[in-house]
N, CA, C and O of each residue as an XYZ file, in Angstrom:
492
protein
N       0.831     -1.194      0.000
C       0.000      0.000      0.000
C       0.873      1.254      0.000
O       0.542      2.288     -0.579
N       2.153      1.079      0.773
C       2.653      2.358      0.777
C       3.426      2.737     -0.439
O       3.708      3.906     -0.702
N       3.722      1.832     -1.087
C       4.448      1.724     -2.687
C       4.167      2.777     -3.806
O       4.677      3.650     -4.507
N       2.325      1.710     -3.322
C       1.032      2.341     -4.226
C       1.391      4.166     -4.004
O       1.667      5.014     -4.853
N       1.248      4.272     -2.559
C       0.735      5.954     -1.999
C       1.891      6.566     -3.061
O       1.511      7.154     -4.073
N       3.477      6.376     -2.743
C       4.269      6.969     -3.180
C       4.506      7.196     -4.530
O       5.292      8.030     -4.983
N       3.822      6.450     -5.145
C       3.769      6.782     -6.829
C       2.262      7.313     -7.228
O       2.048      7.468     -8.430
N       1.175      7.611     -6.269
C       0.371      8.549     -6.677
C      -0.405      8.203     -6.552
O      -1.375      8.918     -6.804
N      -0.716      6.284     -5.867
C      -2.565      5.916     -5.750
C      -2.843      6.493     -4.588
O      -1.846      6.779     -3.925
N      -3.975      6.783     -4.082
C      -4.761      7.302     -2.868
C      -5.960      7.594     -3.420
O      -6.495      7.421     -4.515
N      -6.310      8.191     -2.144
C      -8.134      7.941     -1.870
C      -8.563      9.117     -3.061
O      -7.957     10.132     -3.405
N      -9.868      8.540     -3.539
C     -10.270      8.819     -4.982
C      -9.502      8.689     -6.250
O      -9.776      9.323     -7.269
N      -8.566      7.868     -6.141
C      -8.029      6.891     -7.362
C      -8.069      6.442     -7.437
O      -8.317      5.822     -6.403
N      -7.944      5.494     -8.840
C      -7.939      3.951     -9.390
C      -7.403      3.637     -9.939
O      -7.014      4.284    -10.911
N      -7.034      2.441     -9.678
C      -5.746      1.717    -10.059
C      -6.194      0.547    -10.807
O      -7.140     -0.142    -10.425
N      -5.424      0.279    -12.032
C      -5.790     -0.587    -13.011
C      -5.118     -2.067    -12.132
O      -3.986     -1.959    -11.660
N      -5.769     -3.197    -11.988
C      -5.179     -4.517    -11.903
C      -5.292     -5.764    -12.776
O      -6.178     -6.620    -12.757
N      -3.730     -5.648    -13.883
C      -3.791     -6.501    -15.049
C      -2.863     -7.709    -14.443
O      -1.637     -7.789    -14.508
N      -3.782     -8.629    -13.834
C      -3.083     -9.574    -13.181
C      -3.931    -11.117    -12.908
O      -4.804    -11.382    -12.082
N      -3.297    -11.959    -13.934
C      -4.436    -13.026    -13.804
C      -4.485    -13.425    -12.702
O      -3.938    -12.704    -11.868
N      -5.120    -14.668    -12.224
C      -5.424    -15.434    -10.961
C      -3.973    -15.767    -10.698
O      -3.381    -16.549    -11.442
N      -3.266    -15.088     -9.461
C      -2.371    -15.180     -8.709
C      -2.065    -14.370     -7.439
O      -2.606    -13.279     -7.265
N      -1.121    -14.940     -6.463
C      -1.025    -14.490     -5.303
C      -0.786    -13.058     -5.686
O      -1.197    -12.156     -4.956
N      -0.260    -12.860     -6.594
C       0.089    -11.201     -6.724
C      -0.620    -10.397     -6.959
O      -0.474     -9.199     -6.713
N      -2.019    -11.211     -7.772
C      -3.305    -10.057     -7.572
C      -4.163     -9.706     -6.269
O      -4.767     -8.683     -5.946
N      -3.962    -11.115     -5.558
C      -4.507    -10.638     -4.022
C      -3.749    -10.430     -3.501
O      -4.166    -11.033     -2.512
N      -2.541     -9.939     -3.086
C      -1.782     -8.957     -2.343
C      -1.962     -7.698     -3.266
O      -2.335     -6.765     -2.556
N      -1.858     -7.382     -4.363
C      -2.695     -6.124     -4.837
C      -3.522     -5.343     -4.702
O      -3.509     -4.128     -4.502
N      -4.760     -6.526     -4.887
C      -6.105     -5.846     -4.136
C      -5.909     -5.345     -3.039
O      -5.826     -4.120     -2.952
N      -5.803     -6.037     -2.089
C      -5.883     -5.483     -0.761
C      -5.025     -4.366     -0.477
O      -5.353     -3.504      0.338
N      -3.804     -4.339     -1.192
C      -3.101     -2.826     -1.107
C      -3.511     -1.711     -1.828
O      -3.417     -0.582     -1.348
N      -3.982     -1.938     -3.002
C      -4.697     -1.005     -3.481
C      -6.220     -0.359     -2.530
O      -6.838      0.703     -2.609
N      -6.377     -1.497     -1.733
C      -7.887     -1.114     -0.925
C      -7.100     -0.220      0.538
O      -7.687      0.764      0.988
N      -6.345     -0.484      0.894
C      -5.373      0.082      1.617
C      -5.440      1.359      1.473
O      -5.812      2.162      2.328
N      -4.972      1.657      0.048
C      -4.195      3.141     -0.170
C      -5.283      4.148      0.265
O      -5.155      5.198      0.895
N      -6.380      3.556     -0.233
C      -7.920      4.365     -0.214
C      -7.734      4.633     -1.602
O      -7.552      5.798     -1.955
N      -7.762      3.481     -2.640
C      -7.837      3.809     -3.909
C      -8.856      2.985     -4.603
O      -9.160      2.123     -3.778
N      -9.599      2.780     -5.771
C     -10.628      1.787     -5.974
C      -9.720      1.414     -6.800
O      -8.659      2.018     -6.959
N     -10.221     -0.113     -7.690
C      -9.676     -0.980     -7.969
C      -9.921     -1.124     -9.170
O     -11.114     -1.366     -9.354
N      -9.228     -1.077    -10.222
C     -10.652     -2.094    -11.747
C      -9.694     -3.191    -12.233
O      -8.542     -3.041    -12.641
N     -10.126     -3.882    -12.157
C      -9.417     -5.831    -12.427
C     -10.067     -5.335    -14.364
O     -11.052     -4.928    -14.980
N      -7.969     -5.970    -14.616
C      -8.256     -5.637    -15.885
C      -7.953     -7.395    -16.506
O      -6.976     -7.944    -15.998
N      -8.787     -8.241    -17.586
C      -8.412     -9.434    -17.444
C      -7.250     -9.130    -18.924
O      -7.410     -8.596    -20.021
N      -6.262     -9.689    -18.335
C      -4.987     -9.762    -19.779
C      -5.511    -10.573    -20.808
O      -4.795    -10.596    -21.810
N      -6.780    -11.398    -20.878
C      -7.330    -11.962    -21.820
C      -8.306    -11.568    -23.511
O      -8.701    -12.058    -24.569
N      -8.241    -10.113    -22.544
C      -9.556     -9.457    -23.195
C      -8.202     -8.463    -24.595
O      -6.991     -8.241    -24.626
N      -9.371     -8.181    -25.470
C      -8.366     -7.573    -26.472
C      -7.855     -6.130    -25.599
O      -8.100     -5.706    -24.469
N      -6.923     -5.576    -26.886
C      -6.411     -5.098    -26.119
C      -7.059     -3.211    -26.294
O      -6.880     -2.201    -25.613
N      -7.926     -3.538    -27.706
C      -8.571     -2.050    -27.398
C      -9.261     -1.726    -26.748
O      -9.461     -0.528    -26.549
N      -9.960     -2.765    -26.103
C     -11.231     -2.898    -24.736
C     -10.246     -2.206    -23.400
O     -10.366     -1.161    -22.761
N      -9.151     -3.437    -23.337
C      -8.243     -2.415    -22.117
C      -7.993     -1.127    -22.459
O      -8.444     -0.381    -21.590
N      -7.458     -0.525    -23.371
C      -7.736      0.593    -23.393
C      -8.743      1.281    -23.482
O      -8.503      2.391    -23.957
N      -9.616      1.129    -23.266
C     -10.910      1.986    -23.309
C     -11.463      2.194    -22.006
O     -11.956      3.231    -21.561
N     -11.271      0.679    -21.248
C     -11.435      0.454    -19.965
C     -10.240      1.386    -18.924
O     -10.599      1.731    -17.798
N      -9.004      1.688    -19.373
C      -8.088      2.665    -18.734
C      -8.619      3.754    -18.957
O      -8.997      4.533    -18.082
N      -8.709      3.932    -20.213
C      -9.052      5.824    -20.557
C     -10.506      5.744    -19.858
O     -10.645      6.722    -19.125
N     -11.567      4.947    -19.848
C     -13.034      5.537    -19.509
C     -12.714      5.627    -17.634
O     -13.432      6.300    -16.894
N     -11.886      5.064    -17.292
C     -12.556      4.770    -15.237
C     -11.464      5.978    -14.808
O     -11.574      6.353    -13.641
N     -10.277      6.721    -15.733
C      -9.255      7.531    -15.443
C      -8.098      7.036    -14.529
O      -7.354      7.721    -13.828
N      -8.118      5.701    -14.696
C      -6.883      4.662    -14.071
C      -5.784      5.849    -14.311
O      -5.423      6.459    -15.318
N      -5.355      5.909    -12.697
C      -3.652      6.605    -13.038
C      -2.225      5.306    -13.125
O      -1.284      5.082    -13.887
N      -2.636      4.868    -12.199
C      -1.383      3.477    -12.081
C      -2.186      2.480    -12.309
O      -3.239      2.257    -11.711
N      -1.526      1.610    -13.517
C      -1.883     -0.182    -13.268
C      -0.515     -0.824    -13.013
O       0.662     -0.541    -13.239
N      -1.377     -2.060    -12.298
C      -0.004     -2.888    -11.792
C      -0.401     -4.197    -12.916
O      -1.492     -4.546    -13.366
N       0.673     -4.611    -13.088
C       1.090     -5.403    -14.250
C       2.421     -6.963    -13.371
O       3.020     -6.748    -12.317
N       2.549     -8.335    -14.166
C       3.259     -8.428    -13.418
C       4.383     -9.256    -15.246
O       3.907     -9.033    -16.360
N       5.398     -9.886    -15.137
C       6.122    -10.433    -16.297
C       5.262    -10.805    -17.098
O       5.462    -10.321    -18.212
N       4.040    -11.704    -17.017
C       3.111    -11.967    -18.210
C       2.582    -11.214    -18.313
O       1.637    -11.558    -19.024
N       2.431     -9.480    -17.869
C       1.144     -8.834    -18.532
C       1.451     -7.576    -18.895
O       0.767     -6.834    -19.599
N       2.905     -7.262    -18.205
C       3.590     -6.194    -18.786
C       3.672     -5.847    -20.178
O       3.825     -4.627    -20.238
N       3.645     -6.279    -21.142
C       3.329     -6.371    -22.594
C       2.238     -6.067    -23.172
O       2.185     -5.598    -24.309
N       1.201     -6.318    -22.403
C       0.264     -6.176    -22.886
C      -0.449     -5.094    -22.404
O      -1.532     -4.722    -22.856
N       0.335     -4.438    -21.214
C      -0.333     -2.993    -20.411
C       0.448     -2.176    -21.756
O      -0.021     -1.071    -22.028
N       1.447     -2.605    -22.481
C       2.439     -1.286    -22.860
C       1.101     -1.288    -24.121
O       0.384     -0.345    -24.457
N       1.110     -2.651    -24.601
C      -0.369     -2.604    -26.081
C      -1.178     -1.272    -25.751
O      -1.183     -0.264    -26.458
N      -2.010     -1.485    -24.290
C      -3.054     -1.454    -24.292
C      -3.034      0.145    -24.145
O      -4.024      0.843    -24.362
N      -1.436      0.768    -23.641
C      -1.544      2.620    -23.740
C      -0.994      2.984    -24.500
O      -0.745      4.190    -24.490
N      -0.409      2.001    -25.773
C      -0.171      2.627    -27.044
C      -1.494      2.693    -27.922
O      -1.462      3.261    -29.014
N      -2.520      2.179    -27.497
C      -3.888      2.261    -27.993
C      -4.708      2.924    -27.831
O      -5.744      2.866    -28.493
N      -4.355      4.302    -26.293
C      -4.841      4.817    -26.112
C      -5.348      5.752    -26.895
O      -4.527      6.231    -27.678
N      -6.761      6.309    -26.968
C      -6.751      7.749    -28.248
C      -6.492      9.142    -26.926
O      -6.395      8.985    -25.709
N      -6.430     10.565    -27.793
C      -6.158     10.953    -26.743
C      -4.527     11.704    -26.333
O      -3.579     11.080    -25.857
N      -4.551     13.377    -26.718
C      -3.081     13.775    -26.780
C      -2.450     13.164    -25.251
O      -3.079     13.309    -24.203
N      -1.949     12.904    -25.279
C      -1.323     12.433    -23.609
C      -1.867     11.976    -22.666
O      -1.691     12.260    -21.482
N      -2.967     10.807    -23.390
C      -3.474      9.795    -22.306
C      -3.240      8.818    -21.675
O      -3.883      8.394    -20.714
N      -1.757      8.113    -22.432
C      -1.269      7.384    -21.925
C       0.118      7.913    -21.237
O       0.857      7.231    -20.527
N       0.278      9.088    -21.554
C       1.235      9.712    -20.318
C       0.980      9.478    -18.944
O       1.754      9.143    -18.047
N      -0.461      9.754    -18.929
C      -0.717      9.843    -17.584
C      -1.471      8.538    -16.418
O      -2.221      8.343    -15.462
N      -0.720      8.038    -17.249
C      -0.573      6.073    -16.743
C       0.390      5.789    -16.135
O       1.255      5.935    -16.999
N       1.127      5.333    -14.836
C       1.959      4.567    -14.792
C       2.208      3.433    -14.567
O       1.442      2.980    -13.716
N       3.148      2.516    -15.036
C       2.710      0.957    -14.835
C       3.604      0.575    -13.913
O       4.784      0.926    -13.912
N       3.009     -0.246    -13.001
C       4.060     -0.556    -12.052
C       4.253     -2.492    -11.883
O       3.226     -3.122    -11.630
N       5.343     -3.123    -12.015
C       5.739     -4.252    -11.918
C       5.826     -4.722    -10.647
O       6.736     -4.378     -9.892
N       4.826     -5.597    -10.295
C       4.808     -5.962     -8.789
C       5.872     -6.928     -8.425
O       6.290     -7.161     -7.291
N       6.290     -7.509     -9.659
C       7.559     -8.839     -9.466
C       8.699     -7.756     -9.497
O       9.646     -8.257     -8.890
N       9.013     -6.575     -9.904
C       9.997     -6.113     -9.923
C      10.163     -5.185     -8.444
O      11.210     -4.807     -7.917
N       9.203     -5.039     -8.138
C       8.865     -4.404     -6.730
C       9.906     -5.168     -5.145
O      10.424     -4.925     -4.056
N       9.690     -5.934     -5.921
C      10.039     -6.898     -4.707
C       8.829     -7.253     -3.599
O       9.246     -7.710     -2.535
N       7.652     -7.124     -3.704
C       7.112     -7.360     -2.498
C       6.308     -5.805     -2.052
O       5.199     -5.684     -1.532
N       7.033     -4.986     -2.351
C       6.687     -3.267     -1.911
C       5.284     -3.144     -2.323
O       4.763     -2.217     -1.702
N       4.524     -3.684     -3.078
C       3.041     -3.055     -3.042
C       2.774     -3.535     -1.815
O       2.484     -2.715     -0.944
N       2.821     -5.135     -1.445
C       2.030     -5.506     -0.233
C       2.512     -5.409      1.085
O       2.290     -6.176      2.022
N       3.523     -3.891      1.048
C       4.041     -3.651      1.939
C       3.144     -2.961      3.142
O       2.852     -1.765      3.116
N       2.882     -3.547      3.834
C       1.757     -2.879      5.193
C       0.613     -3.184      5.156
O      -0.345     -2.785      5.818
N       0.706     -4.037      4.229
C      -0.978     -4.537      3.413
C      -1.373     -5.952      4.689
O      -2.537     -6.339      4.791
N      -0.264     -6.568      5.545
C      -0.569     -7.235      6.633
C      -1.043     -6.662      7.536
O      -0.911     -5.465      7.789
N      -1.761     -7.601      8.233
C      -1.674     -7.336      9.944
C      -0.399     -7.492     10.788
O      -0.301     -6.818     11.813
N       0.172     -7.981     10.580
C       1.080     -9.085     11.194
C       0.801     -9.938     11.919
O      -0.312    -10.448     12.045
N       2.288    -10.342     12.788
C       2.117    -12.046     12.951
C       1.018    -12.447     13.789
O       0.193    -11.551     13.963
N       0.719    -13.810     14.493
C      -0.108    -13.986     15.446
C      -0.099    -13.132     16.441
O      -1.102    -12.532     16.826
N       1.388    -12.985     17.075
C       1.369    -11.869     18.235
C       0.828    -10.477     18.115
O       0.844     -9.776     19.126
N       0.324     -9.968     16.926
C       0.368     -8.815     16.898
C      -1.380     -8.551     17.744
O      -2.334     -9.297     17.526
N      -1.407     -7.811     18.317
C      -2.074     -7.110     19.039
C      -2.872     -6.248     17.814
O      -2.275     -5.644     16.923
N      -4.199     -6.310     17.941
C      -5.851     -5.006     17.302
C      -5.393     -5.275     16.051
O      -5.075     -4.263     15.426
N      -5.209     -6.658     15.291
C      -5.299     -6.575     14.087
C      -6.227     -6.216     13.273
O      -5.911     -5.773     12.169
N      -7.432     -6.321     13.615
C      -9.080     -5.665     13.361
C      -8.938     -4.574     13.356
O      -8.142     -3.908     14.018
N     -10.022     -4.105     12.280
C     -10.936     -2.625     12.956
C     -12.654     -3.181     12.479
O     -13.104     -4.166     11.894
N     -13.177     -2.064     13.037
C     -14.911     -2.268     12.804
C     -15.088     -1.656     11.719
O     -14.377     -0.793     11.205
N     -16.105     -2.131     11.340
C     -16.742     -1.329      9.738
C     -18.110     -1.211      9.834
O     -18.825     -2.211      9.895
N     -18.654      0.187      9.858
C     -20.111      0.365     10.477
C     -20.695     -0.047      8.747
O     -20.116     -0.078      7.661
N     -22.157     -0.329      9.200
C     -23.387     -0.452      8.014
C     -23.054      0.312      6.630
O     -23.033     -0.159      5.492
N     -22.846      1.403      6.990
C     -22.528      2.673      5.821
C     -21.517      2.605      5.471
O     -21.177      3.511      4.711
N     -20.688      1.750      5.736
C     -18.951      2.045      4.734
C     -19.090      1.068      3.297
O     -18.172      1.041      2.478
């Protein structure tokens, strides 16, 4: 989550997630839910002018991408229409990260003490 903050996700942003079924998309999610950023699950399956349309329409600033999908994030903002719409994308490699998106994205260990919080009706 704090990875996310430092390259620009936070609360009222969204962050693209081009990441098939793997541990690296759920340590994603949840850091992206962290940052206070919303989420849009992008599937690397789908063509690739749909992903772009799907970046340019929700105003995704960062997607995370990981070795299989990196290629296909670069497709999908060279497809962008739009003077400098894919400028204002950045893609971030969670395998190259080392781990840093799902940094704080734990509770920690068993010992850790108020790993909870409450979540009233309205959130």
């Amino acid at each position: 989550a704090a990875a996310l903050q430092r390259r620009g996700a936070g609360a009222g942003g969204v962050v693209g997630v081009l990441l098939g079924r793997s541990v690296d998309a759920i340590v994603s999610l949840v850091s992206v839910l962290r940052c206070g950023a919303a989420y849009l699950p992008l599937d690397p399956g789908q063509p690739v002018s749909r992903l772009a349309y799907m970046v340019e329409d929700s105003g995704v600033g960062v997607v995370l991408v990981n070795g299989a999908s990196s290629g296909r994030a670069a497709e999908s903002l060279a497809a962008m229409e739009g003077e400098g719409a894919a400028a204002r994308v950045r893609v971030l490699d969670v395998t190259a990260l080392g781990g840093a998106v799902g940094e704080g994205a734990s509770a920690g260990g068993a010992s850790a003490a108020g790993g909870g919080a409450a979540v009233g009706e309205d959130a």
